[in-house]
N, C-alpha and C positions, 0 to 999 in steps of 0.2 A: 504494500500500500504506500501511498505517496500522499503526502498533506501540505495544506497550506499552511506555515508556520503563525504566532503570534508575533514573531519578529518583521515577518513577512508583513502584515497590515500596521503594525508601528511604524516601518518603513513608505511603507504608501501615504500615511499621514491621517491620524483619527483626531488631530484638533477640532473642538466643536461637533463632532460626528456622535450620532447614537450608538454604542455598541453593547448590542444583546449579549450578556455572559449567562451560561448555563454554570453554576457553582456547586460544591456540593456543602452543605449546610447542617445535612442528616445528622447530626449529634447527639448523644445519649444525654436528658434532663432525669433528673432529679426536682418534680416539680417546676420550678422556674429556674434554676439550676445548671446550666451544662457543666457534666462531669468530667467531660473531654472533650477539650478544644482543639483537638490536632486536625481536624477538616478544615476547622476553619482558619487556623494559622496556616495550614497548606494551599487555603484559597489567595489567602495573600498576595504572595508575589504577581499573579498576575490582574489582580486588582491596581495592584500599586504603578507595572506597568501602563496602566492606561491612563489611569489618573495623571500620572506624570508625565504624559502627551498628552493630556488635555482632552481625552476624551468624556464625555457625558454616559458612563456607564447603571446598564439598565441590569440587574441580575434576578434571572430566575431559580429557584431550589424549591426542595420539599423536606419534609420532616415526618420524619412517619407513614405513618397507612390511613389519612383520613379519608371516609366512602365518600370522596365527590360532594363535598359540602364545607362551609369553615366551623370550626371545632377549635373552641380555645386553647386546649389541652396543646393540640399540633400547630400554633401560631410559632412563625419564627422570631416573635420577640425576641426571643432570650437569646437564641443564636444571632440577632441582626447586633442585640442589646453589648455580647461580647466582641462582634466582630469590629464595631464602632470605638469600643475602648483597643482596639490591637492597631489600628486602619492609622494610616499618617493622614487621610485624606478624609471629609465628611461623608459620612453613611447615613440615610433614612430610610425609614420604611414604609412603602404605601398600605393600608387598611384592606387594598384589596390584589387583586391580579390584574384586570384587564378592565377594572371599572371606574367610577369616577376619579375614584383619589389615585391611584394608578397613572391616568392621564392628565390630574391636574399636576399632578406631584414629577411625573417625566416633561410634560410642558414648562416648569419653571426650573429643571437642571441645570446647572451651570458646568463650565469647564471642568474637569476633576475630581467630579463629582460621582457618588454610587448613589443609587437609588433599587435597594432591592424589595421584588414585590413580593406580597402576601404568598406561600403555599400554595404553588401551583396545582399540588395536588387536590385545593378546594374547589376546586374546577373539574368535573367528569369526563371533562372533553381531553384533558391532557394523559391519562390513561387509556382511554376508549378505545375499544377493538374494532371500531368502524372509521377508517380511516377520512371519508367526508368530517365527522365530529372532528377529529384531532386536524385536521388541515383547518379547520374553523376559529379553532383556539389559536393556533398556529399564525394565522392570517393577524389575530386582535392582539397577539405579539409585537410580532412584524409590526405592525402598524403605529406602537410606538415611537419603530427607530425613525418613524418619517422616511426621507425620501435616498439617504444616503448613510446607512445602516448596514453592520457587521455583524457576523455571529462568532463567539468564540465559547465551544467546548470544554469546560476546563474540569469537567464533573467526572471522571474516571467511574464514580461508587454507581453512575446512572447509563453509562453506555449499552448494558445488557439490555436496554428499556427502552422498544419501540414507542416510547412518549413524546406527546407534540412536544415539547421543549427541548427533547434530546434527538430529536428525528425530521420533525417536519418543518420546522425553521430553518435547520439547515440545507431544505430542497427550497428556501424562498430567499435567503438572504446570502452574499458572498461569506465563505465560512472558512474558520480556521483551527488548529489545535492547539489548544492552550497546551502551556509549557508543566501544568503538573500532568494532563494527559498524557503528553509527549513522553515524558518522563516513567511514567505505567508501563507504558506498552513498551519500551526498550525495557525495561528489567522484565519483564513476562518474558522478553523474546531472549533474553539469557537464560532462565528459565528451561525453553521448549526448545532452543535451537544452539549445538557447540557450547551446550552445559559443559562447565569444567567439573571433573568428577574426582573421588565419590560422590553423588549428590543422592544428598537426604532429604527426604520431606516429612517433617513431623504436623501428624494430622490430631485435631483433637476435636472439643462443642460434642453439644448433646447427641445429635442421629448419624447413623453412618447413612440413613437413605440421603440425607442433606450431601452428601460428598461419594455419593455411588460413582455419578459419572468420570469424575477428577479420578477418584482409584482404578475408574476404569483405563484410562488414558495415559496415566502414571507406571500401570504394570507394563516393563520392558523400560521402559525411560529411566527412571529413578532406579538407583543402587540399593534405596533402605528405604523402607517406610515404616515410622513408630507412631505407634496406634495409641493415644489415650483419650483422655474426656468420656462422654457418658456414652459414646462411641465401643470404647473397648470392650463392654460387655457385652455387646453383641458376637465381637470376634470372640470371647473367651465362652461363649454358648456354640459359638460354631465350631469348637475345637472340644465341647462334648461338658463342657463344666458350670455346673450350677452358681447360679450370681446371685441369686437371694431376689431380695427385696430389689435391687439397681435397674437401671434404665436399662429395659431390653426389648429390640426390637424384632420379636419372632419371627415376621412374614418375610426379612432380610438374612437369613440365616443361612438360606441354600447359597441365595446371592455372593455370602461373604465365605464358605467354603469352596465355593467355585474358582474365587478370585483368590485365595488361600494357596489351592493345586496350581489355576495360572502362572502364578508368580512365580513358582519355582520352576516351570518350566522356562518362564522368560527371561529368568535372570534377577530377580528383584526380592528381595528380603524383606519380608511381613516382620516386625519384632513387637509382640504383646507384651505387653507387663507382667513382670511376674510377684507381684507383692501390688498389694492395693489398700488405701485408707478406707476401712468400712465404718460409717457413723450410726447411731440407733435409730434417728430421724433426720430431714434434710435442714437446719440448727445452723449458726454460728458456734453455740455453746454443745451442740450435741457429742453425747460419749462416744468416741470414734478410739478403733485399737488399728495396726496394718498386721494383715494377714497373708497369707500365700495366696495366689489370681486363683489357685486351685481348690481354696479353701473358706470360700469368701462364707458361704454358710455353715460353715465352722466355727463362726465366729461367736463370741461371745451376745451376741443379737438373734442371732441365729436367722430364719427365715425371713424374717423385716428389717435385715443389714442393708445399708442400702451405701455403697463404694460410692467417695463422694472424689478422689482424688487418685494418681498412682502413687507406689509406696516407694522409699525413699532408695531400696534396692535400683530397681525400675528407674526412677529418673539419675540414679547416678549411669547407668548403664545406655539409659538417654545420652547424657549430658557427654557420655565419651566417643559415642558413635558419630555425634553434632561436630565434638571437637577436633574430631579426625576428617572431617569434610572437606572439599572444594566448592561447593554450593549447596545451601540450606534453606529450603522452603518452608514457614511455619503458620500453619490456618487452624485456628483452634487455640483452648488452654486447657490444659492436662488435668483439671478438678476445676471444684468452685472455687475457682479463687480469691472471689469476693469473699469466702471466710477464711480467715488467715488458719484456722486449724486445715484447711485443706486447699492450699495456696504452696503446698511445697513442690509438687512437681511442676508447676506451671514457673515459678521461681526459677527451677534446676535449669528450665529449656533457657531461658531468657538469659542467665547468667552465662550458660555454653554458648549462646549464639552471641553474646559479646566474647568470649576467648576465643572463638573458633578465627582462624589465618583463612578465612572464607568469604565468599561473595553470600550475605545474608539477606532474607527477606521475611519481614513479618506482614502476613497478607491477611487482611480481615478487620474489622472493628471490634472485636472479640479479643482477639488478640492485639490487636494496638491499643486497647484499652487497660488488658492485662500488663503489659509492660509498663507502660504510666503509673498506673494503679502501685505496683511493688515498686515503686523510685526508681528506674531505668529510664533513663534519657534518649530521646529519637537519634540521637548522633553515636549510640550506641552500635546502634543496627545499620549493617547496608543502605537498607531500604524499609521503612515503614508505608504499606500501602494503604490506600484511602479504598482501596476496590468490594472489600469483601464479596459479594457475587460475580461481582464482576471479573475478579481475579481468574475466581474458580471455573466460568464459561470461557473463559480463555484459556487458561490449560488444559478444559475440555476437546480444544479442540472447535469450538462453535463460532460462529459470524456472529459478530456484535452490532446491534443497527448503530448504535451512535458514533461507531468508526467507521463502519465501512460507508454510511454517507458523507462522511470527509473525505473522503479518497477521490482525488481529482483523479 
């Protein structure tokens, strides 16, 4: 693929000019709250670009799954609220998307200026499966920038999303790839293409159905794959062993035996945990022992144990396979790590993928949250991606609409 750059249209000159930004905004609240601001400090720089050519920038984003209507809950206050306090340059925010305050508030922009609108997603038409609706939405976009108007991309977490703001704007307006996009898609394509090896992918998060396809695509590519989150008791039932009480998902089972034998045919090493943190309830405070992966209702709980983390065997066993790498892919956190009683294996990964002499990637919001969350600094890692889904459809293997309609 071949794209129009953001330097590219700085270079043609946006003084005075409307430029439509797709941003990604998506941040996890706490209430009114965002817990982590690493999207939107990632939105940044190419904010600050335009601004500093004097462009009149218009930004669209979403926050959540609201159904096609506005919902306080999913208003991007709070995200516009912190991105204003980061921003060298004035940020507001219109009340609406495409409605009155929207176009009073884009009609009185000035140079330098951001103006981002309300959750596009309180509009049906910008998800809609009927492509008339979303070209409509599309159209009262556009129709901000006036008559000499840019799009620029810069939302990596939304590419997977044939959505009027990440698809059909860019079939109406000259468009470009923003430079955290830019930035995505060449660490993926290190990733999938002249991986320098060994390359590890430590996969974790609650379902293995959530990450079928990636394991599908990965067996034969990848040298290791370590298996933890509420994921690994699925492999540890398809290897014949009772998990108690833990997140299991039965109707995946043939699935993950299948891909079990695969692997060893193809050259790729499945590594399960073998020690696991089992707790009596799903608690902060709750009585948790670590016991053998094979022993999980054994446990002092017994059939209502319920494996909240890997055990510390297990993540050092991690942590050496990580630190012997050439490149390290990481989607998922190895427990809950939001309780520091089972926050240990998720810890162990984070801390190898800072020692590892590797090309590192933590891909996900899950785990870019995980890392923050234990005191690990973004400059830690290779790479912290903003993709979460989006990550994962690309090393599927899949067409992503909001890339491939860049592609001149």
């Amino acid at each position: 693929m071949t794209f129009h750059t953001l330097n590219e249209l700085i270079a043609e000159g946006v003084r005075g000019r409307y430029i439509l930004v797709r941003s990604d905004l998506n941040v996890p609240l706490d209430g009114s709250t965002v817990t982590d601001d690493g999207r939107i400090r990632a939105s940044l720089p190419v904010l600050g670009k335009l601004t500093d050519a004097g462009a009149r920038v218009l930004v669209t984003a979403h926050l959540g799954r609201p159904k096609g209507a506005p919902e306080e809950k999913y208003s991007l206050k709070p995200a516009v609220s912190r991105l204003a306090e980061l921003a060298g340059f004035k940020v507001s925010l219109a009340q609406d998307t495409v409605g009155s305050s929207a176009k009073d508030l884009a009609a009185a922009l000035q140079d330098g200026e951001v103006l981002v609108l309300e959750n596009v997603r309180f509009d049906a038409r910008e998800t809609s499966k009927d492509d008339a609706e979303r070209g409509a939405f599309a159209d009262e976009l556009v129709a901000l920038t006036g008559d000499n108007g840019a799009y620029v991309d810069d939302a990596f977490g939304a590419v997977h999303r044939k959505h009027a703001s990440v698809y059909d704007v860019a079939t109406r307006l000259p468009s470009y790839q923003g430079d955290l996009v830019h930035t995505e898609v060449e660490v993926l394509r290190k990733l999938t293409a002249d991986t320098q090896r060994p390359y590890v992918v430590v996969l974790g998060g609650s379902k293995v159905s959530d990450k079928l396809a990636v394991i599908d695509n990965l067996i034969g590519r990848a040298d290791t794959i370590l298996v933890g989150g509420g994921m690994l008791f699925t492999f540890l039932a398809a290897e014949g062993h009772s998990v108690a009480g833990s997140l299991l998902e039965e109707d995946q089972i043939p699935v993950v035996q299948d891909y079990l034998k695969r692997a060893g045919d193809a050259g790729t090493e499945f590594i399960v945990p073998t020690d696991v943190v089992v707790a009596s309830k799903f608690a902060a405070d709750a009585d948790h022992e670590t016991v053998p992966a094979h022993g999980i209702e054994g446990s002092s709980f017994g059939a209502q144990g319920i494996g909240l983390d890997i055990g510390p065997d297990s993540a050092a066993a991690f942590a050496d396979r990580i630190t012997r790498a050439k490149t390290v892919f990481w989607n998922g956190p190895m427990g809950v790590f939001e309780f520091e009683a089972f926050s240990g294996g998720t810890r162990a990964v984070a801390q190898a993928l800072t020692e590892a002499d590797a090309f590192t990637v933590v891909g996900g919001g899950d785990s870019a949250a995980a890392v923050r969350t234990l005191g690990f600094a973004d400059g830690q890692f290779g790479h912290i991606s903003t993709g979460g889904g989006a990550s994962l459809e690309y090393l599927e293997g899949k067409e992503l609409p909001g890339l491939s309609v860049l592609d001149r």
